[in-house]
Structure formats: C-alpha cells, structure tokens
N, CA, C and O atoms as a Maestro MAE file, in Angstrom:
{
 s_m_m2io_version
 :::
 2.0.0
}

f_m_ct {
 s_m_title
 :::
 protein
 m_atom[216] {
  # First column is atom index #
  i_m_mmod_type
  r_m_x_coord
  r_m_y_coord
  r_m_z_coord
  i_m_residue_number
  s_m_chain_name
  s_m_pdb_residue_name
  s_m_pdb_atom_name
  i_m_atomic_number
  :::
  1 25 -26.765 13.953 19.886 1 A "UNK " " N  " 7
  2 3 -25.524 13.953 19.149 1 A "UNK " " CA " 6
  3 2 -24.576 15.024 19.693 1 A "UNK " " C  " 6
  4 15 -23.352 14.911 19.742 1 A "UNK " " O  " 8
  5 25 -25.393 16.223 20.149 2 A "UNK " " N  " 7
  6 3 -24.277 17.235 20.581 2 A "UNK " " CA " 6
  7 2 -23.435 17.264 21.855 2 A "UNK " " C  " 6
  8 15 -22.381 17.859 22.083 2 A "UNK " " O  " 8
  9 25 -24.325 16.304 22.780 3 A "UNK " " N  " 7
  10 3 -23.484 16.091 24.047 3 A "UNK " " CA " 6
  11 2 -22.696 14.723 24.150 3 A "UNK " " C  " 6
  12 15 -21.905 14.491 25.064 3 A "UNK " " O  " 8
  13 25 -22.984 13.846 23.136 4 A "UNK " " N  " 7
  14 3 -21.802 12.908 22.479 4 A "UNK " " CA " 6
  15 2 -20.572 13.852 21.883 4 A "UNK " " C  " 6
  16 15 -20.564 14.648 22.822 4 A "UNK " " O  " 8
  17 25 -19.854 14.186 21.277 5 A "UNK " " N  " 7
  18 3 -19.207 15.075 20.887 5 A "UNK " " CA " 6
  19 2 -19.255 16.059 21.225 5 A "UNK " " C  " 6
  20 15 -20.127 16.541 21.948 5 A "UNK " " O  " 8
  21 25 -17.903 16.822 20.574 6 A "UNK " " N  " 7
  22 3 -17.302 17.979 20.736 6 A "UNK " " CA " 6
  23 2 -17.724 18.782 19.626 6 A "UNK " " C  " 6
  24 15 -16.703 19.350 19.238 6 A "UNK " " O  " 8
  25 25 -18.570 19.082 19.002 7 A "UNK " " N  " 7
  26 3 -18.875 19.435 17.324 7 A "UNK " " CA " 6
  27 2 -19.658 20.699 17.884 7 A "UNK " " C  " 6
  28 15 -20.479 20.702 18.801 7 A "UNK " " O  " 8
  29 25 -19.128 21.979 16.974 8 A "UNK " " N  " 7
  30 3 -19.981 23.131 17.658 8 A "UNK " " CA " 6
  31 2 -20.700 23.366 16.081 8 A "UNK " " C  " 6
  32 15 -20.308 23.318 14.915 8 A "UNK " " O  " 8
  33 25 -22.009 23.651 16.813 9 A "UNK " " N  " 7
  34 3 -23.002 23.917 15.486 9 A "UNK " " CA " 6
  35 2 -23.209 25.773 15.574 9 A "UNK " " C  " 6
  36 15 -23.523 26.449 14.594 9 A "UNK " " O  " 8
  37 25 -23.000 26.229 16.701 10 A "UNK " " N  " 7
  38 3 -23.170 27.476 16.551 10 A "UNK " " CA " 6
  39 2 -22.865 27.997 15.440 10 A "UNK " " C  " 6
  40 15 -21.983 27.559 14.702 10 A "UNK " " O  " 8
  41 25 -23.983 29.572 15.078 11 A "UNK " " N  " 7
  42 3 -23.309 30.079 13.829 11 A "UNK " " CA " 6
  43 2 -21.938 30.954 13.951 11 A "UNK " " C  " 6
  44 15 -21.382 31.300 12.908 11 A "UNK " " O  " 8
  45 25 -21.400 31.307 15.190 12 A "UNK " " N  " 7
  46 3 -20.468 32.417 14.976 12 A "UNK " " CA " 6
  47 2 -18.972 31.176 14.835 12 A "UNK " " C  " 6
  48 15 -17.846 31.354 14.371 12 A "UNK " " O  " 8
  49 25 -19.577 30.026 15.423 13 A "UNK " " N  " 7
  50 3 -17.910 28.973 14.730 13 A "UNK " " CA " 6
  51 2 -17.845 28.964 13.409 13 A "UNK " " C  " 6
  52 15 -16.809 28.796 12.766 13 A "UNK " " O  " 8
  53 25 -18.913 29.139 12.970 14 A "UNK " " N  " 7
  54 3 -18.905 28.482 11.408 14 A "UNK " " CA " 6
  55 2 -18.519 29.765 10.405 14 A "UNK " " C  " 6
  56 15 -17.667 29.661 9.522 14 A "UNK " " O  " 8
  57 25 -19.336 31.095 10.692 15 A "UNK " " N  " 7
  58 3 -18.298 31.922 10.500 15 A "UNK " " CA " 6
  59 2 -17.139 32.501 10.389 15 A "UNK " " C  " 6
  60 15 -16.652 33.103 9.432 15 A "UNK " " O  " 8
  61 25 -16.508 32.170 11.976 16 A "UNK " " N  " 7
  62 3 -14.994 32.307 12.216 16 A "UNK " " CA " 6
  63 2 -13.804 31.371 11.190 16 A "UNK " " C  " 6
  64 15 -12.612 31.541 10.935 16 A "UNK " " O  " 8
  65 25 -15.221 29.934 10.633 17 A "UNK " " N  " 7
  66 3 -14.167 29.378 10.195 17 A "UNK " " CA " 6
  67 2 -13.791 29.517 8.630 17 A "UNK " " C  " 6
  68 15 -12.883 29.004 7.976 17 A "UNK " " O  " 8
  69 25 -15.014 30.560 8.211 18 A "UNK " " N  " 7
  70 3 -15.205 30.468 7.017 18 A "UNK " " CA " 6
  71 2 -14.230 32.130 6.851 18 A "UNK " " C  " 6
  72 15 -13.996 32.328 5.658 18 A "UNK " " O  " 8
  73 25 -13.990 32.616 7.241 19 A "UNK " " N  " 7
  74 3 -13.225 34.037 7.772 19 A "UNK " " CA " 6
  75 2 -11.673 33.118 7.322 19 A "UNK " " C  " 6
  76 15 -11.014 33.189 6.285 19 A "UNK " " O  " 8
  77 25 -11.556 32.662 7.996 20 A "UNK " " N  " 7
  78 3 -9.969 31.964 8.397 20 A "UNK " " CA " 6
  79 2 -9.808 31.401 6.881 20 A "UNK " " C  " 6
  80 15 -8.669 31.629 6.477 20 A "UNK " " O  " 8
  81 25 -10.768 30.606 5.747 21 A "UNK " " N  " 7
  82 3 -10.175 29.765 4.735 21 A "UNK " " CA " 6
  83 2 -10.285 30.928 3.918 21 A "UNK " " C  " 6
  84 15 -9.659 31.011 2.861 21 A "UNK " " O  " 8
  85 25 -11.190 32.020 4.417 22 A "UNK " " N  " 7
  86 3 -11.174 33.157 2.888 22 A "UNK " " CA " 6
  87 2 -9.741 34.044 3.530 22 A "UNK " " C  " 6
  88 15 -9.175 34.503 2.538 22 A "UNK " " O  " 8
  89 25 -9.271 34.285 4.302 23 A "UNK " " N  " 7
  90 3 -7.980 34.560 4.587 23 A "UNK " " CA " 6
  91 2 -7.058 33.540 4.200 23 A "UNK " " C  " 6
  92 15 -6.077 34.268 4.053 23 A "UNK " " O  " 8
  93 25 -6.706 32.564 3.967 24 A "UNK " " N  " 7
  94 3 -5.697 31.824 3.442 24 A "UNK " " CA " 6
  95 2 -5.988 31.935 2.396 24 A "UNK " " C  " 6
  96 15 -4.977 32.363 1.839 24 A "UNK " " O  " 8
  97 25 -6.710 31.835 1.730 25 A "UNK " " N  " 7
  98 3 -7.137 32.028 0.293 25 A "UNK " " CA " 6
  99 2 -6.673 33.344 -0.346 25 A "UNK " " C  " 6
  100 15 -6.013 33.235 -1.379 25 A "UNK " " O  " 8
  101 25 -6.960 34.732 0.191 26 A "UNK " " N  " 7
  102 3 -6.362 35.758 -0.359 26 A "UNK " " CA " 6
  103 2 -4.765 36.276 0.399 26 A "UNK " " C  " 6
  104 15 -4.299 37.380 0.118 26 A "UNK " " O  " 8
  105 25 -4.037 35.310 1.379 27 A "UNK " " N  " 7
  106 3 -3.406 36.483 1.772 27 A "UNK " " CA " 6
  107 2 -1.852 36.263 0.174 27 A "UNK " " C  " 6
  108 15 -1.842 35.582 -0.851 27 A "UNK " " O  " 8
  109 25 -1.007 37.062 0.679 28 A "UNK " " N  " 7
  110 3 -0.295 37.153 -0.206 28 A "UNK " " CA " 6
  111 2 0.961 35.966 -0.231 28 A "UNK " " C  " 6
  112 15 1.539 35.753 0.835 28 A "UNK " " O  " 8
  113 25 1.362 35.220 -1.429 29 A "UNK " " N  " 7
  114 3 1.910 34.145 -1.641 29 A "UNK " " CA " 6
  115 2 1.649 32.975 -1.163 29 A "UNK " " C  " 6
  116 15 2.479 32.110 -0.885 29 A "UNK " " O  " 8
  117 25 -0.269 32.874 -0.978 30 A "UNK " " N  " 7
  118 3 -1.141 31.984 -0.618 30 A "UNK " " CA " 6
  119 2 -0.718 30.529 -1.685 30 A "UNK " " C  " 6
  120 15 -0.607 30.441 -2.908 30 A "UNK " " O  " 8
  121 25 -0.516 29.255 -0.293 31 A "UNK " " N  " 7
  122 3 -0.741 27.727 -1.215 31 A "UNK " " CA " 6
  123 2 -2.038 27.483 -1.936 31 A "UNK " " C  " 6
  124 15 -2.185 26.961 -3.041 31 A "UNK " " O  " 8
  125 25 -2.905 27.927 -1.158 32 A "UNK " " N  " 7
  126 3 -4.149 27.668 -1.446 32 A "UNK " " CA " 6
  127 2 -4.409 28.438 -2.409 32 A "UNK " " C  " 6
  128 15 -4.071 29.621 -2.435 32 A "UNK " " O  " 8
  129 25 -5.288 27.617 -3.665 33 A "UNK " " N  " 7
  130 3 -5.995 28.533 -4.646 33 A "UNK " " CA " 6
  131 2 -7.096 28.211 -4.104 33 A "UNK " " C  " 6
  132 15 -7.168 27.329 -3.249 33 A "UNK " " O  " 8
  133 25 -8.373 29.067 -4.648 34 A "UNK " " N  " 7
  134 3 -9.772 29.361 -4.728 34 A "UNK " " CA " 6
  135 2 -10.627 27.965 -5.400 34 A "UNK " " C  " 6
  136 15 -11.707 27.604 -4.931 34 A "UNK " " O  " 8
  137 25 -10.052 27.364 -6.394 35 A "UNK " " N  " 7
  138 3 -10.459 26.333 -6.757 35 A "UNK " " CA " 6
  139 2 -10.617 25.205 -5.752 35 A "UNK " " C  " 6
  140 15 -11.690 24.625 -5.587 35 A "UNK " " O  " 8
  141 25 -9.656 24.958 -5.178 36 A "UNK " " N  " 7
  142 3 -8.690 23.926 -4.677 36 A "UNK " " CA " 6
  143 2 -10.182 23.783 -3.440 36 A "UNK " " C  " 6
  144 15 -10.964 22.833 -3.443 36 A "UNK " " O  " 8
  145 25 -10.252 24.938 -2.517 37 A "UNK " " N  " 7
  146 3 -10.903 25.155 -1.237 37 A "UNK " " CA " 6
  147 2 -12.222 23.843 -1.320 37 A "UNK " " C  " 6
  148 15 -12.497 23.385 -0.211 37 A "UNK " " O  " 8
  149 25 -12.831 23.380 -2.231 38 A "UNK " " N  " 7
  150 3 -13.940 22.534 -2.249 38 A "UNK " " CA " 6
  151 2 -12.929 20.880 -1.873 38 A "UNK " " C  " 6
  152 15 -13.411 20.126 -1.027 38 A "UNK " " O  " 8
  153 25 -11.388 20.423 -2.672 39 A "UNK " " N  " 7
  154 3 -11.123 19.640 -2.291 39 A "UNK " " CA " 6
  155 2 -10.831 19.740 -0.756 39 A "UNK " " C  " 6
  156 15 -11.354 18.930 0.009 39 A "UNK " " O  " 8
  157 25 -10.263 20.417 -0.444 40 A "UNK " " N  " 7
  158 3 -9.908 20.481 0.694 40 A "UNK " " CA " 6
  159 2 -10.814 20.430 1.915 40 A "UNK " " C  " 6
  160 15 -10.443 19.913 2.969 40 A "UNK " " O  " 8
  161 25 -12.095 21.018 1.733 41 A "UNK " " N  " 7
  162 3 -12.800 20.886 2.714 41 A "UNK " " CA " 6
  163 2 -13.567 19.468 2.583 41 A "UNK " " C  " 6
  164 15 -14.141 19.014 3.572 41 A "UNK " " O  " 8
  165 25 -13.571 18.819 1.432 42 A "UNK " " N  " 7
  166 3 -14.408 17.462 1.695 42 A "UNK " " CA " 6
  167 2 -13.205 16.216 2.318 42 A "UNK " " C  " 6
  168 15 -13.555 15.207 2.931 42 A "UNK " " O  " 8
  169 25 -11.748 16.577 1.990 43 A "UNK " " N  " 7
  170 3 -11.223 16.063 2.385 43 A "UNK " " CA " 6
  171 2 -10.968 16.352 3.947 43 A "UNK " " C  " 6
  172 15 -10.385 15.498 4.614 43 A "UNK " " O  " 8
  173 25 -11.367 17.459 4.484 44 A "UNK " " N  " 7
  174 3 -11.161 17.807 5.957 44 A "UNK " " CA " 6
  175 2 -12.588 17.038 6.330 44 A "UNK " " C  " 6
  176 15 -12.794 16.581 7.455 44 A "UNK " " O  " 8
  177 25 -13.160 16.990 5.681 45 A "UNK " " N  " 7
  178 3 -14.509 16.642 6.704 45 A "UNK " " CA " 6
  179 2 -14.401 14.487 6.413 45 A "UNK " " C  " 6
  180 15 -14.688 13.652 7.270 45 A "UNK " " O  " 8
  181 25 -14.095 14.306 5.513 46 A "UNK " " N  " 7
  182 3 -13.409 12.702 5.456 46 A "UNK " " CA " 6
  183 2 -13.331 12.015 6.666 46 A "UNK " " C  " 6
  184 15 -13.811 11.034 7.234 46 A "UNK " " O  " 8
  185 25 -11.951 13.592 6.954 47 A "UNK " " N  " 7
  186 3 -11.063 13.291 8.167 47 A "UNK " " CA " 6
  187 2 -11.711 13.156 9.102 47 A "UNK " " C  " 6
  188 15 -11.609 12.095 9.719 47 A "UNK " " O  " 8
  189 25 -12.456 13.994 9.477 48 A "UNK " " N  " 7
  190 3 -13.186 14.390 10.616 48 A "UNK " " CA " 6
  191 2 -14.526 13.400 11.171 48 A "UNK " " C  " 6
  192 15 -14.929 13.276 12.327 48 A "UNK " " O  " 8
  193 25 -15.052 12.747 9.895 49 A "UNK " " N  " 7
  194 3 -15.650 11.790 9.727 49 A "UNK " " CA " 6
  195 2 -14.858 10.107 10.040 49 A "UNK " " C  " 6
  196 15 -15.635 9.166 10.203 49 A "UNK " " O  " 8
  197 25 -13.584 9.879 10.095 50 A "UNK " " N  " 7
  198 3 -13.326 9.059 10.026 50 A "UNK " " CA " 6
  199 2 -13.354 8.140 8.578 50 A "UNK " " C  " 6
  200 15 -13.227 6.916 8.568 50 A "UNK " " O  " 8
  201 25 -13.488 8.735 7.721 51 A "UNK " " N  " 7
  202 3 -13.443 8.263 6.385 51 A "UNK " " CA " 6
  203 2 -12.313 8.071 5.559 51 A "UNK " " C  " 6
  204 15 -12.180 7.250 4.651 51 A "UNK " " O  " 8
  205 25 -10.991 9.471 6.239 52 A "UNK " " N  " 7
  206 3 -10.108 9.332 5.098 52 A "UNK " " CA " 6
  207 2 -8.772 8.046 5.127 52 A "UNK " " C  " 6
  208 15 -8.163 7.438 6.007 52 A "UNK " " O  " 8
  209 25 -8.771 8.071 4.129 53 A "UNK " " N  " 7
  210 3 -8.086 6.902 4.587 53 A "UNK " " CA " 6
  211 2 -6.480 7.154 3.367 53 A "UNK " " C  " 6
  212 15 -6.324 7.292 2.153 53 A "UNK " " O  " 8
  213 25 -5.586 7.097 4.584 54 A "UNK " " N  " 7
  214 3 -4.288 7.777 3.201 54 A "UNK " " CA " 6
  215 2 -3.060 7.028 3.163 54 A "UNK " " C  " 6
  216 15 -2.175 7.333 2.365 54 A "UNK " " O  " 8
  :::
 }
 m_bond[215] {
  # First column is bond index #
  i_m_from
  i_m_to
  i_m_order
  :::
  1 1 2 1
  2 2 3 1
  3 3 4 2
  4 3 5 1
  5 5 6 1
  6 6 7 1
  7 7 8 2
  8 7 9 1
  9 9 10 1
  10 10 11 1
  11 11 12 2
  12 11 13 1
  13 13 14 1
  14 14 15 1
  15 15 16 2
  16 15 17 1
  17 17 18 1
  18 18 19 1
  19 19 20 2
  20 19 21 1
  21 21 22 1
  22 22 23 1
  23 23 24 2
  24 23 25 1
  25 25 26 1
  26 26 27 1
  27 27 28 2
  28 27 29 1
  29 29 30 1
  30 30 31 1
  31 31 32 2
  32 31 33 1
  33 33 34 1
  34 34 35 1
  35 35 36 2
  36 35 37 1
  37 37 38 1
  38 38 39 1
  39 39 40 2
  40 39 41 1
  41 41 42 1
  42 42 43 1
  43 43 44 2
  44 43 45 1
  45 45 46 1
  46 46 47 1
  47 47 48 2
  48 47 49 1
  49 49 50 1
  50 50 51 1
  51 51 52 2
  52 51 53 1
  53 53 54 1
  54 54 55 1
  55 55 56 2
  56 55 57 1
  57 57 58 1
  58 58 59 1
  59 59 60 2
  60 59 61 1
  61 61 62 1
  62 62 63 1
  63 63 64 2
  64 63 65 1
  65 65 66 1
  66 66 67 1
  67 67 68 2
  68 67 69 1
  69 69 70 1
  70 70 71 1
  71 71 72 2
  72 71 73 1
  73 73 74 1
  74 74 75 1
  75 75 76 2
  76 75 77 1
  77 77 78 1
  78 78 79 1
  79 79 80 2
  80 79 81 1
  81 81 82 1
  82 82 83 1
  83 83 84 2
  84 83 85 1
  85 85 86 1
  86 86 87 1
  87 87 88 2
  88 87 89 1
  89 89 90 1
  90 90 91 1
  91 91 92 2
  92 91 93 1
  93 93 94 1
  94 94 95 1
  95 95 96 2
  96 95 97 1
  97 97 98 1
  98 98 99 1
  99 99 100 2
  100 99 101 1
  101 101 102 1
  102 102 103 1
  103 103 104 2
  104 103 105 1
  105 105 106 1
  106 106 107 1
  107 107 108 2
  108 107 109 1
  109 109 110 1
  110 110 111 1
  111 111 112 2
  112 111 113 1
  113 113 114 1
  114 114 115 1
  115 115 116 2
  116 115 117 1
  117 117 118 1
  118 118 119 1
  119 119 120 2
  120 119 121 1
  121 121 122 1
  122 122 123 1
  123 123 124 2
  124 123 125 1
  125 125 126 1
  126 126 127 1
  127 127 128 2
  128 127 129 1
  129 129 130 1
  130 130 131 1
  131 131 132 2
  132 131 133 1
  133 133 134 1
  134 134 135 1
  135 135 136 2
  136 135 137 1
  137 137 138 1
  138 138 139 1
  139 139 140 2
  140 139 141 1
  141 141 142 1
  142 142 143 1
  143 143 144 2
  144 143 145 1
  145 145 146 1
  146 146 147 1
  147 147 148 2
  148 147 149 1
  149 149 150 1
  150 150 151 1
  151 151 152 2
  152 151 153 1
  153 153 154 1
  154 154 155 1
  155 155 156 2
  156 155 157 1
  157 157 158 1
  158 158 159 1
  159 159 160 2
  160 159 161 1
  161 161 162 1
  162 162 163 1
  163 163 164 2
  164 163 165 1
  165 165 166 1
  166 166 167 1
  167 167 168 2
  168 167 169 1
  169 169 170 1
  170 170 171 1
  171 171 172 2
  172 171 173 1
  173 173 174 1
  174 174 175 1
  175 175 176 2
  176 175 177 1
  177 177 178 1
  178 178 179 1
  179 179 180 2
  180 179 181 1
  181 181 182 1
  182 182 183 1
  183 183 184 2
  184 183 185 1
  185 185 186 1
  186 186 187 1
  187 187 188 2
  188 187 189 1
  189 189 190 1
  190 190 191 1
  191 191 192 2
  192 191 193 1
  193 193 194 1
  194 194 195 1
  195 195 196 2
  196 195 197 1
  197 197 198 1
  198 198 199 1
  199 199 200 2
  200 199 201 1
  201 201 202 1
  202 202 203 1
  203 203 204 2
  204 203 205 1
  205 205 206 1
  206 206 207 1
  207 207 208 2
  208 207 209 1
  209 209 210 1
  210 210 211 1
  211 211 212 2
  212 211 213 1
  213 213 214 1
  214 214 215 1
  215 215 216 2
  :::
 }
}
C-alpha cells in the first residue's frame, strides 16, 4: 500500500500535523473552535478517501 501511494505513516508527519491543527485552534481570532476539529478531520479524511461528496 505504501509504494502505491503517497501516504506518509511516519510518526514525526503525524505529529507535525497534529502541531499545525492545535495551532489553528489556539491562535488568536481562530475560525476554528475545539469542538468543531473532530468534524473537520473526518471530513478531511472523506476527502482524502474519495468519499466526500459535496
């Protein structure tokens, strides 16, 4: 599966990316609320999946 795709499983991506949504999340006059972050990521992964459909 990993040399079919581009999908990085490493842990320091998954970190970096989890760094980046808790920074949008706190910076100041943030869209994003704290709640919200669970829609958003099932809807990013939809996407990413080929699922979403809008």
């Amino acid at each position: 599966m990993q040399a079919e795709k581009t999908c990085s499983i490493g842990s320091g991506a998954v970190e970096s990316a989890v760094k980046q949504i808790d920074r949008r999340v706190k910076i100041s006059g943030a869209q994003w609320s704290a709640q919200n972050v669970p829609k958003v990521l099932a809807q990013r992964c939809a996407y990413l999946n080929g699922c979403f459909s809008a």
